[in-house]
Backbone as ProteinMPNN parsed JSONL, in Angstrom:
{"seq_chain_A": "XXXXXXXXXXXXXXXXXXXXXXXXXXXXXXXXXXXXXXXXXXXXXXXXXXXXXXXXXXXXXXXXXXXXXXXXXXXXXXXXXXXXXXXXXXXXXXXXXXXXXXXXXXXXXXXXXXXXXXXXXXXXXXXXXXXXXXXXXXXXXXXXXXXXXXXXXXXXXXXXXXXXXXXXXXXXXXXXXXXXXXXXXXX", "coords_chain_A": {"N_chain_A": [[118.718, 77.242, 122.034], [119.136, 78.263, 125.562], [122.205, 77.537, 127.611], [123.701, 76.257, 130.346], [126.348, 76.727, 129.176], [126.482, 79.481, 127.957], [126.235, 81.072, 129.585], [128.022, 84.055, 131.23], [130.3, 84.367, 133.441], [131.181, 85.687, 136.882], [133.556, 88.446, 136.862], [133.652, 88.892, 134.348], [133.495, 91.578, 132.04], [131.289, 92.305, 130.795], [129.135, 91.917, 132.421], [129.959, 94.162, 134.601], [129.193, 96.218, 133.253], [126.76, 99.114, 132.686], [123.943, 98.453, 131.179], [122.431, 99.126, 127.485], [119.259, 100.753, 126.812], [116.325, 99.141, 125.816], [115.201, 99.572, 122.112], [111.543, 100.391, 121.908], [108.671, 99.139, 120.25], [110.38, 96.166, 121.084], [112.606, 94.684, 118.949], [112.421, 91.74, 116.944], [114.597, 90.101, 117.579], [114.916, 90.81, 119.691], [112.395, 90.206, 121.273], [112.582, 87.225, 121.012], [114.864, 86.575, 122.395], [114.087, 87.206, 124.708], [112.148, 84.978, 125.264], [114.006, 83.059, 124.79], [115.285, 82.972, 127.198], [113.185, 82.884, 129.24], [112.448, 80.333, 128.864], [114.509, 78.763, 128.992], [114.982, 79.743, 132.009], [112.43, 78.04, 132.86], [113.225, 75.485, 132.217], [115.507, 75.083, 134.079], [114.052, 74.363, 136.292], [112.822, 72.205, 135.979], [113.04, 69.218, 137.206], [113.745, 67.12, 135.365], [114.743, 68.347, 132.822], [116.806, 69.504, 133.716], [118.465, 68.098, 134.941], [119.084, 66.338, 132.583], [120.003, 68.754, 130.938], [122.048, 70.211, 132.274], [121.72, 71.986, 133.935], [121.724, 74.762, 136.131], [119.48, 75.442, 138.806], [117.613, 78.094, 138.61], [115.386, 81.311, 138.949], [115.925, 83.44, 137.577], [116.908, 85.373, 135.052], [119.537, 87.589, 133.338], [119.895, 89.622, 130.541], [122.604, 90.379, 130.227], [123.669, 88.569, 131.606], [124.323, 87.066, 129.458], [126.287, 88.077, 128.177], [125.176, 90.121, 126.644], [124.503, 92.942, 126.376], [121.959, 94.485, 126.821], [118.969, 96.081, 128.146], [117.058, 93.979, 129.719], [115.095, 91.236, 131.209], [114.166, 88.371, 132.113], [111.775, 86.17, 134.643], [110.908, 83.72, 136.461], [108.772, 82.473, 139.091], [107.347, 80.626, 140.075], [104.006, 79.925, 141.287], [103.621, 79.488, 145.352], [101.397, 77.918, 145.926], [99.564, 75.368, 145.065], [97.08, 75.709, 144.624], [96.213, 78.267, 143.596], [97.864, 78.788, 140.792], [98.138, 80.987, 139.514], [99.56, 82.998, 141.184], [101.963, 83.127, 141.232], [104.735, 84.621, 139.135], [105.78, 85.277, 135.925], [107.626, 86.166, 133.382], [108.946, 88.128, 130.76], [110.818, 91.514, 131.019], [111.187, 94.383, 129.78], [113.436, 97.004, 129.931], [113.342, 97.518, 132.381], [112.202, 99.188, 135.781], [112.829, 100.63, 138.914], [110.409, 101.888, 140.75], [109.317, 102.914, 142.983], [110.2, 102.187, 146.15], [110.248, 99.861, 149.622], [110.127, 101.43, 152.82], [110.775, 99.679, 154.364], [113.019, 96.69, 154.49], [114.155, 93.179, 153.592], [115.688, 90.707, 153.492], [117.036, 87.227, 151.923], [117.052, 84.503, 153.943], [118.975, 82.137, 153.481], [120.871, 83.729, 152.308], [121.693, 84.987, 148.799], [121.995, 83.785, 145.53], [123.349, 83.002, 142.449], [123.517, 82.43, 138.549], [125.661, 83.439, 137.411], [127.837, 83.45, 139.258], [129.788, 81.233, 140.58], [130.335, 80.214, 143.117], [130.169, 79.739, 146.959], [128.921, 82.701, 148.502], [128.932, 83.568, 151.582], [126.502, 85.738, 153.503], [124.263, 88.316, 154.372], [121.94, 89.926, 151.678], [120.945, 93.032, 151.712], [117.577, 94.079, 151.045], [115.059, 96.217, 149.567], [111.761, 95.23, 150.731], [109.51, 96.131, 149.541], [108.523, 96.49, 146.115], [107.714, 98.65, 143.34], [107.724, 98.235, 140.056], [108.037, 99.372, 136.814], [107.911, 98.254, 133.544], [108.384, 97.494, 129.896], [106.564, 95.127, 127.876], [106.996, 92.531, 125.593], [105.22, 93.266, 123.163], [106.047, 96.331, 123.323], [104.294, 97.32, 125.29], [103.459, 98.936, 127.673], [103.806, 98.311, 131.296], [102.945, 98.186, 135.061], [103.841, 96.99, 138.288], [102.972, 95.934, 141.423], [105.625, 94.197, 143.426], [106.489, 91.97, 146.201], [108.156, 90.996, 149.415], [109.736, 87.666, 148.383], [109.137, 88.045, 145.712], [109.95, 90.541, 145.262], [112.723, 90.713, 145.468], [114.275, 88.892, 143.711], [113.048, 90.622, 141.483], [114.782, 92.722, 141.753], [117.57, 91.857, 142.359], [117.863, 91.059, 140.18], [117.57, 93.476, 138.453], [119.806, 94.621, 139.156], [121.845, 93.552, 137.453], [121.101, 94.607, 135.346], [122.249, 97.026, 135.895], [125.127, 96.938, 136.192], [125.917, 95.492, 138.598], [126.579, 93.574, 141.234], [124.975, 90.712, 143.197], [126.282, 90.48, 145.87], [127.781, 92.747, 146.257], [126.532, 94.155, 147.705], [126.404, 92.972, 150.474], [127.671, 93.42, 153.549], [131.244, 93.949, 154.125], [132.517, 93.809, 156.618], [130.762, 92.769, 158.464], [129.22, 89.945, 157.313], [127.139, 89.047, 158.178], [125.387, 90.295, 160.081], [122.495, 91.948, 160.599], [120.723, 94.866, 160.885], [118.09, 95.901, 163.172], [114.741, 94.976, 162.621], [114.63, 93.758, 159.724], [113.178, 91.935, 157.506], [113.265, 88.449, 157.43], [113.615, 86.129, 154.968], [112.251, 82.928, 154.643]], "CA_chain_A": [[118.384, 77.033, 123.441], [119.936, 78.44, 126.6], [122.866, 76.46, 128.414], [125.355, 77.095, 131.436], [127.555, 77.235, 129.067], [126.157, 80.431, 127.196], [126.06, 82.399, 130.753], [128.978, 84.559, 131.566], [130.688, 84.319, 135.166], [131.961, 86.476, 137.419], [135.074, 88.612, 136.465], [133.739, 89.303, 132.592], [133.217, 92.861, 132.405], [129.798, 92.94, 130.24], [128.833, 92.041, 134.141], [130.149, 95.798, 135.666], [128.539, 97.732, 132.647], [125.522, 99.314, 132.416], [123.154, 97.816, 129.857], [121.703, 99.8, 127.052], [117.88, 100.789, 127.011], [115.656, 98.393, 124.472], [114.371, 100.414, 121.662], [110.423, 100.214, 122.1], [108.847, 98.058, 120.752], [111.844, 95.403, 120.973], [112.876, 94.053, 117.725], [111.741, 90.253, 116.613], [115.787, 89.256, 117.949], [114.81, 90.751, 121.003], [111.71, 89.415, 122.063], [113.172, 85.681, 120.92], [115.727, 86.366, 123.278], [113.274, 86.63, 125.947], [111.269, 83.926, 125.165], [114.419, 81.985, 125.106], [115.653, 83.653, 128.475], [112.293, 82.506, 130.099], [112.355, 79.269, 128.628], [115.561, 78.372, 130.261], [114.555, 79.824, 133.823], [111.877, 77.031, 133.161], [114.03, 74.029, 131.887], [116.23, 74.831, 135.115], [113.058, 74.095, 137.166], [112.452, 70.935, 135.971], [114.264, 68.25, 137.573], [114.711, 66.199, 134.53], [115.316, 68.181, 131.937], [117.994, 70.366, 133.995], [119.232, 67.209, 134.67], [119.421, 66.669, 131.294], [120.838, 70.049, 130.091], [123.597, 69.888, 132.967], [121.298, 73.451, 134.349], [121.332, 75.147, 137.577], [118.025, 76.105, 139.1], [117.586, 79.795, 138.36], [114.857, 81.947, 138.933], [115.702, 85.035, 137.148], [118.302, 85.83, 134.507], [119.272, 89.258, 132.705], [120.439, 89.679, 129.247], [123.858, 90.803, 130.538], [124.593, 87.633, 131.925], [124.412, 86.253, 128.469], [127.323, 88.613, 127.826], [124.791, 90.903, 125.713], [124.433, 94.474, 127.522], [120.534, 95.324, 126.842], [118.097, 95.79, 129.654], [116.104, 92.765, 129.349], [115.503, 90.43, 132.263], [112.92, 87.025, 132.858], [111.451, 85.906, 136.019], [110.113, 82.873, 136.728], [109.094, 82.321, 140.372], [106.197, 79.623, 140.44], [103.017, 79.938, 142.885], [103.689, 78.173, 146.054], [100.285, 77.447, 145.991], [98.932, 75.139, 143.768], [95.448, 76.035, 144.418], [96.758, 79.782, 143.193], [99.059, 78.979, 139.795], [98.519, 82.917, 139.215], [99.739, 84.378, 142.198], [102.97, 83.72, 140.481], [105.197, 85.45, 138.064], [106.527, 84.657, 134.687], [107.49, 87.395, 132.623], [109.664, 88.953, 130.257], [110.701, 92.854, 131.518], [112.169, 95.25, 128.817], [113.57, 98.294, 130.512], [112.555, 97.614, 133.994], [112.931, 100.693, 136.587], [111.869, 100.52, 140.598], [109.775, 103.284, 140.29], [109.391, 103.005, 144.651], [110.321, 100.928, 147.106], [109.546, 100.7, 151.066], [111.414, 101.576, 154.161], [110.41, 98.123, 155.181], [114.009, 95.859, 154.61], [114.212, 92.148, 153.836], [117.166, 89.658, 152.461], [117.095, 86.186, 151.911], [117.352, 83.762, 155.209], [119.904, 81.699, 153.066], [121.969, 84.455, 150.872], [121.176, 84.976, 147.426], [122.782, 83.232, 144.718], [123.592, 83.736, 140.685], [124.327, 81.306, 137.83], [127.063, 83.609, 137.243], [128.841, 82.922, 140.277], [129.679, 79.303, 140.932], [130.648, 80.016, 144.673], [128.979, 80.25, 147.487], [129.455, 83.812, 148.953], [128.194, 83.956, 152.125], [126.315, 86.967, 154.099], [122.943, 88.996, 153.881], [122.073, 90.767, 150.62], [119.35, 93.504, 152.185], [117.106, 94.869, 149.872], [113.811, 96.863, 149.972], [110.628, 94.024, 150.821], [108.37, 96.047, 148.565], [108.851, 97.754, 144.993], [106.724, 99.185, 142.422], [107.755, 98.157, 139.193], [107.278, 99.803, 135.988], [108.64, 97.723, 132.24], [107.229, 96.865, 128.809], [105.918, 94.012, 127.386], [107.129, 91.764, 124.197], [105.105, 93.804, 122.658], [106.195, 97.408, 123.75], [103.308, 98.23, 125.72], [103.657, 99.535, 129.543], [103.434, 97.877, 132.716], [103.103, 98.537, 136.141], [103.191, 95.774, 138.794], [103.755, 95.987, 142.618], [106.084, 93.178, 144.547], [106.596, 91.93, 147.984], [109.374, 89.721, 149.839], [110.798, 86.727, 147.616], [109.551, 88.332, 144.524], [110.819, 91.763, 144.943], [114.275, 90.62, 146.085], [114.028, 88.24, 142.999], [113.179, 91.351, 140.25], [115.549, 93.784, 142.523], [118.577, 91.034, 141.771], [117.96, 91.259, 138.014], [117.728, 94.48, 137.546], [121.521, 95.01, 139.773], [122.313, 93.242, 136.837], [121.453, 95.838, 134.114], [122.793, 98.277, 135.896], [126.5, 96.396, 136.586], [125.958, 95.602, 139.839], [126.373, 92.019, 141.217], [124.125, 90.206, 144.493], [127.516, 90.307, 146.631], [127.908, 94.287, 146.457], [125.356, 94.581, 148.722], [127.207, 92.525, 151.465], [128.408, 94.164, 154.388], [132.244, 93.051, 154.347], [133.415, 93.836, 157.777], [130.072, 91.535, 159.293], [128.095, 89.747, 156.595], [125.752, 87.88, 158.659], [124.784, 91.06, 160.475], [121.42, 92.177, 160.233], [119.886, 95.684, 161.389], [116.828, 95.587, 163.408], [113.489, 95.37, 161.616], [114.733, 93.466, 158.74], [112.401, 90.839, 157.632], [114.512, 87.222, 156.824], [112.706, 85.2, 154.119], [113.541, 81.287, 154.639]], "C_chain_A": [[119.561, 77.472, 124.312], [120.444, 77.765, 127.396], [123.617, 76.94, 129.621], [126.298, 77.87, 130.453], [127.37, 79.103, 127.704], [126.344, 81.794, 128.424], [127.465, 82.716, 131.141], [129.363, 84.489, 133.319], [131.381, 85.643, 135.44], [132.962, 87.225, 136.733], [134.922, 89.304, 135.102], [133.34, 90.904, 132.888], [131.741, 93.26, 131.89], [129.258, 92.954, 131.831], [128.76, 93.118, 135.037], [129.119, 96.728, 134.619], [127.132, 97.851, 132.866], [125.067, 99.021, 131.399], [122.736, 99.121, 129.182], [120.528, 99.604, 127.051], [117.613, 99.748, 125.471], [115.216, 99.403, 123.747], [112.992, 99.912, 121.714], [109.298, 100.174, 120.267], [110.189, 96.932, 120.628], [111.48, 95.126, 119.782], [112.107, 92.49, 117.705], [113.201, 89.454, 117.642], [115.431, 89.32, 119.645], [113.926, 90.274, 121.954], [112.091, 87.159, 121.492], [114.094, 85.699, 121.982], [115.181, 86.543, 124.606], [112.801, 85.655, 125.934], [112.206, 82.651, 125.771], [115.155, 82.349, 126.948], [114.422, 83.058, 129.817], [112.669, 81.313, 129.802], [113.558, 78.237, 129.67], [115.55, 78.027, 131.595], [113.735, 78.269, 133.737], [112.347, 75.196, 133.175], [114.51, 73.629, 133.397], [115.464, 74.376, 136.232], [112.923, 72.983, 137.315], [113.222, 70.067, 135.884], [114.56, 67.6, 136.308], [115.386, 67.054, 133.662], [116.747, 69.523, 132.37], [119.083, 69.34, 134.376], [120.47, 66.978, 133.353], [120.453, 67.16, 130.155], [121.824, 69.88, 131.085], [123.08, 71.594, 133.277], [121.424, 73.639, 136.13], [120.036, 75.857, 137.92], [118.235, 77.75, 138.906], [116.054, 80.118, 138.449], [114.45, 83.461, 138.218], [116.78, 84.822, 135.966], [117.92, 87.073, 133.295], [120.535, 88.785, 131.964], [122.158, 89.98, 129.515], [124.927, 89.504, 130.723], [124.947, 86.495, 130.792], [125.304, 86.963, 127.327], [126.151, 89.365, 126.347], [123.728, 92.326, 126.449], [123.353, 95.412, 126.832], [119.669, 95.05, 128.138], [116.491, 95.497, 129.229], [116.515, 91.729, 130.391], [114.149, 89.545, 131.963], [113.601, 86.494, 133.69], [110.704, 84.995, 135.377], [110.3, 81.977, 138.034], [107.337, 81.937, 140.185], [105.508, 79.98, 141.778], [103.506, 78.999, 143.539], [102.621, 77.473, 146.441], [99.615, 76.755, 145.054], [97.194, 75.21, 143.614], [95.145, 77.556, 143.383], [97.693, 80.017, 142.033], [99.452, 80.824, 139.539], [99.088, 83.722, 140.033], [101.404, 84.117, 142.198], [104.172, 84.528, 139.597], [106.329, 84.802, 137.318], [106.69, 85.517, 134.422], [108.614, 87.599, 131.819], [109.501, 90.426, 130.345], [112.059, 93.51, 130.652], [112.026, 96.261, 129.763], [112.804, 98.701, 131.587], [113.217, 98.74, 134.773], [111.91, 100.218, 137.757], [111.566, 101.938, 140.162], [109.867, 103.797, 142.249], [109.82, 102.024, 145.323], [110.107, 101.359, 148.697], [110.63, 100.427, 151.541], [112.116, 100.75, 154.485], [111.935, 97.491, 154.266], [113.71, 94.395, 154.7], [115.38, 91.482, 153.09], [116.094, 88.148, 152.973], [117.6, 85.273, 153.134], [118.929, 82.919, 154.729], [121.071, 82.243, 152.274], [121.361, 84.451, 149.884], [122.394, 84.322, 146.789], [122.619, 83.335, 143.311], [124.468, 82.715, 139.76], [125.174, 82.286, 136.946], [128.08, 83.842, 138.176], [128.765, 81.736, 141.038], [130.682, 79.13, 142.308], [129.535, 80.421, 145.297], [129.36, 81.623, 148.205], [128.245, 84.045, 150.38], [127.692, 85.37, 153.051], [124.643, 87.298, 153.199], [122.738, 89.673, 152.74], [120.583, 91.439, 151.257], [118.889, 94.442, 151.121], [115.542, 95.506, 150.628], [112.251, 95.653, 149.616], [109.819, 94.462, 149.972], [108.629, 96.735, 147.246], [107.685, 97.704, 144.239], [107.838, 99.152, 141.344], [107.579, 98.413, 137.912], [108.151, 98.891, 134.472], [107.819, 97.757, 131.383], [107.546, 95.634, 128.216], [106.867, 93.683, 125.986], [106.725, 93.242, 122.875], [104.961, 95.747, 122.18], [105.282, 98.045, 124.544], [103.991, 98.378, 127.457], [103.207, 98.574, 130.653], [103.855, 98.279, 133.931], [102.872, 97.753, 137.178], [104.062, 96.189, 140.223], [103.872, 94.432, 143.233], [106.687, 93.143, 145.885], [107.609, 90.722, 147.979], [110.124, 89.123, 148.67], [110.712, 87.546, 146.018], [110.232, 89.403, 144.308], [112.402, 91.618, 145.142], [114.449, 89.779, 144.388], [114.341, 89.742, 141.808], [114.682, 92.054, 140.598], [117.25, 93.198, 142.033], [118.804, 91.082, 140.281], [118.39, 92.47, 137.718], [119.301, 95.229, 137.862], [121.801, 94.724, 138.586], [122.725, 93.643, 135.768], [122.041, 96.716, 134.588], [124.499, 97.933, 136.282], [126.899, 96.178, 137.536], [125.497, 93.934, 140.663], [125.872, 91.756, 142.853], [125.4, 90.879, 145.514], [128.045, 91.9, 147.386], [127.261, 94.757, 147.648], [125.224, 93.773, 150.281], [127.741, 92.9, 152.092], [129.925, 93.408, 154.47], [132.657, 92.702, 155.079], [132.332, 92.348, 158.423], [129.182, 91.141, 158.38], [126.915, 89.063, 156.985], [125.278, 89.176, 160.206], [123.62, 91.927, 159.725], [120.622, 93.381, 161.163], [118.63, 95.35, 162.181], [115.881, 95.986, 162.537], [113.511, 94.722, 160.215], [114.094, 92.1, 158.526], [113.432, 89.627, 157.137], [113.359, 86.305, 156.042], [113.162, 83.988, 154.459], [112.659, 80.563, 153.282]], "O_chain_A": [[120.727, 77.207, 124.02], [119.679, 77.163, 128.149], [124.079, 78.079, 129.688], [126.833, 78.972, 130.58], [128.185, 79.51, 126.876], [126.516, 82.998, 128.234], [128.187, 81.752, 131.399], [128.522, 84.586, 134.213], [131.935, 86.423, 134.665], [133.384, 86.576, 135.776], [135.752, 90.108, 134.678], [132.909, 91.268, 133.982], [131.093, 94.207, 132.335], [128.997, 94.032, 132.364], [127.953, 93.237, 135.958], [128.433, 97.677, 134.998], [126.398, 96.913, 133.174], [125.766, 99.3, 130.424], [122.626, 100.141, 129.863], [120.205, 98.432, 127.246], [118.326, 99.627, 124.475], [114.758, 100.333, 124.411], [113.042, 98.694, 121.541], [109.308, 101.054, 119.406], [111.004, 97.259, 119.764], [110.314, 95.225, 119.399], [111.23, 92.242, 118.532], [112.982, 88.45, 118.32], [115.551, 88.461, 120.519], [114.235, 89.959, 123.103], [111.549, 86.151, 121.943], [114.119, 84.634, 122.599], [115.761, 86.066, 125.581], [113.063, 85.108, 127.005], [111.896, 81.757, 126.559], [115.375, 81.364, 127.653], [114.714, 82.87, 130.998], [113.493, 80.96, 130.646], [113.451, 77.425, 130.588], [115.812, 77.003, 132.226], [114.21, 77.339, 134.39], [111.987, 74.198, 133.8], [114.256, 72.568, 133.967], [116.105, 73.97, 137.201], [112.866, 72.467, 138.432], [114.002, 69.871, 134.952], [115.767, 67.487, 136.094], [116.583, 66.808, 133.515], [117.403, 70.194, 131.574], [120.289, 69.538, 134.226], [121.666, 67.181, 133.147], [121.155, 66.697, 129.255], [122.731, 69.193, 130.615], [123.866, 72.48, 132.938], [121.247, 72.826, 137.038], [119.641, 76.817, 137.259], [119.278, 78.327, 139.211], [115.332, 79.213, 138.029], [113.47, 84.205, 138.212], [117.555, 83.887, 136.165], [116.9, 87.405, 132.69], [121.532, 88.122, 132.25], [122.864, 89.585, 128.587], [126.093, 89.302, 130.382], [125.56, 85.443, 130.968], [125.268, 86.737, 126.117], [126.406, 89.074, 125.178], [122.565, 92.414, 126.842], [123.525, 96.555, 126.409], [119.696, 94.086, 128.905], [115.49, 96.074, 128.805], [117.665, 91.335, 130.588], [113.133, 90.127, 131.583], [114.796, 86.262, 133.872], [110.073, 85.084, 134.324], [111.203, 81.178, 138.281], [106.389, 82.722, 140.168], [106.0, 80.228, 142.879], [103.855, 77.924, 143.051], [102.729, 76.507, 147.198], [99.038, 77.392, 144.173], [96.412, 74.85, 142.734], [94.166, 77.805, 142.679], [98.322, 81.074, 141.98], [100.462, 81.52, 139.444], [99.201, 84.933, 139.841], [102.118, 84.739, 142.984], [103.919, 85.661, 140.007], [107.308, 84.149, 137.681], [105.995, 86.314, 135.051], [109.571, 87.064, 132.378], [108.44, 90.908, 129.948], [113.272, 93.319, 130.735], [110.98, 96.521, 130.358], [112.024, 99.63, 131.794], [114.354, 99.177, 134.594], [110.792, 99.707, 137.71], [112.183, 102.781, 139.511], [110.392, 104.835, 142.652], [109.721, 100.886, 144.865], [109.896, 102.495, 149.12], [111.609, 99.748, 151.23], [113.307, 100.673, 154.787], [111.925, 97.957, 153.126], [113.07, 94.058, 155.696], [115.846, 91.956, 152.055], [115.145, 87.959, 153.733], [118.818, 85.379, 153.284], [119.913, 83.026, 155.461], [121.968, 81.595, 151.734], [120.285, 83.855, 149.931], [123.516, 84.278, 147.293], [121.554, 83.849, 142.97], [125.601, 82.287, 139.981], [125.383, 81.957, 135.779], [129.128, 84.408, 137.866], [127.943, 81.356, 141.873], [131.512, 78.245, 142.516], [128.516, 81.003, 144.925], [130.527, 81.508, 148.58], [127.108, 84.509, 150.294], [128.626, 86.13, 153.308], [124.115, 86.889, 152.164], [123.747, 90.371, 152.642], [119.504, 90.853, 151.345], [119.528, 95.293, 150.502], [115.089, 95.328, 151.759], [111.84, 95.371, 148.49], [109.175, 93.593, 149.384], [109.074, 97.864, 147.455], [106.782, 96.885, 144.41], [108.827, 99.865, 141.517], [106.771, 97.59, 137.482], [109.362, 99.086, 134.581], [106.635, 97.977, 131.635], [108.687, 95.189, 128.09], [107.404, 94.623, 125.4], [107.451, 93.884, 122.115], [104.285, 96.31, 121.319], [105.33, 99.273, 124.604], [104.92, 97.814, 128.036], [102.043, 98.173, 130.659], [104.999, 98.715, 134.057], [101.665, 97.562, 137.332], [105.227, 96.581, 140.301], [102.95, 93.655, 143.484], [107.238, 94.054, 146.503], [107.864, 89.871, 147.127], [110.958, 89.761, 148.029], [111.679, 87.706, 145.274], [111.047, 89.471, 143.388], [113.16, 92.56, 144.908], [115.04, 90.637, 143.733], [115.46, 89.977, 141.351], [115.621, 91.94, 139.811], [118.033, 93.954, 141.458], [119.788, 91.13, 139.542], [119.324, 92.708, 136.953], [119.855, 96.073, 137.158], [122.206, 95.779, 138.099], [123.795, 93.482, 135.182], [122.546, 97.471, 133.757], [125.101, 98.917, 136.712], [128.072, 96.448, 137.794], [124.407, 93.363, 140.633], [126.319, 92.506, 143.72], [125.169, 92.041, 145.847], [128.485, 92.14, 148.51], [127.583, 95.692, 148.381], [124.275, 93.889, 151.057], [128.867, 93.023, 151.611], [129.885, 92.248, 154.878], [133.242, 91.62, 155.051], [132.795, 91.254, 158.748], [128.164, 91.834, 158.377], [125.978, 88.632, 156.312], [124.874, 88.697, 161.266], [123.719, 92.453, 158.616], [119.933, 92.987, 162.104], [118.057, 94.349, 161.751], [115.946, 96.983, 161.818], [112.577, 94.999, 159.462], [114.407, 91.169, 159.268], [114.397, 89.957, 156.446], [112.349, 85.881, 156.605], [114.374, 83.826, 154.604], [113.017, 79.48, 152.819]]}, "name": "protein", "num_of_chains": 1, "seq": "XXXXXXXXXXXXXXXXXXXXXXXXXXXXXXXXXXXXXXXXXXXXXXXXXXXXXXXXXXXXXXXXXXXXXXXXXXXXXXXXXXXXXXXXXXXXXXXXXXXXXXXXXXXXXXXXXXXXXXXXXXXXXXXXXXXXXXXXXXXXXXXXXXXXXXXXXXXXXXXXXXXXXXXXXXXXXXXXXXXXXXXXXXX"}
């Protein structure tokens, strides 16, 4: 099982590199290491047993940050609807790629944040509000899935991750709480 203390912080260098590609379909090690990669995201959800584990809420985490440099990321970003559990996303994503994204601009109203950095860093992280998604499955097959707002900022964060590239980068330094016109603010 996945703990804090298994996730790498800031500063380590598996963090700057680029991940290697999964071979297709992943191995048996590698889809366990999603499974347990989701599983986690979900522990951290649930008040007790993140209690519990001594977890921080997470939404996303990529194989990198578990100081092991393949590109392999899970999401888990619960419907806010409970009439709608599906309009969700759970997933395990081998060798995810934005295939598009739109003009259209949004960040996070509050910053983004990363259980491998245990500060708070504040300022906008602006990303593209919509992408087109392409990865495969557990079981090597293909997918293609388009996201909007929280979730695309959500995959878009992960996948910085395979490529060695951390939330913060993407912080204007001189004004971080400046915001272009047209940029949507999620709260």
């Amino acid at each position: 099982m996945i703990t804090m203390d298994d996730i790498i912080r800031e500063g380590h260098p598996t963090l700057r590199a680029v991940a290697k590609e999964v071979p297709l379909p992943p191995t048996a090690e590698e889809v366990e290491l999603g499974k347990e990669m989701l599983q986690f995201l979900k522990n951290s959800q649930d008040p007790v047993k993140a209690e519990e584990l001594h977890l921080r809420g997470g939404v996303g985490l990529a194989a990198p940050q578990l100081d092991i440099s393949k590109r392999i990321i899970a999401i888990h970003v619960p419907s806010v609807d409970p009439e709608k559990p599906e309009n969700g996303i759970s997933t395990v994503m081998y060798n995810p790629k934005v295939l598009s994204h739109s003009v259209q601009e949004a960040c996070l109203g509050e910053g983004e944040g990363c259980l491998s950095v245990d500060r708070e860093v504040p300022g906008y992280v602006v990303r593209a509000a919509r992408i087109t998604v392409s990865y495969f499955d557990e079981t090597g097959e293909k997918h293609k899935i388009r996201l909007k707002n929280y979730e695309a900022i959500v995959v878009q964060h992960e996948i910085d991750h395979i490529n060695g590239i951390m939330f913060y980068d993407h912080i204007d330094e001189k004004n971080p709480l400046h915001l272009k016109d047209g940029v949507l603010v999620i709260e």
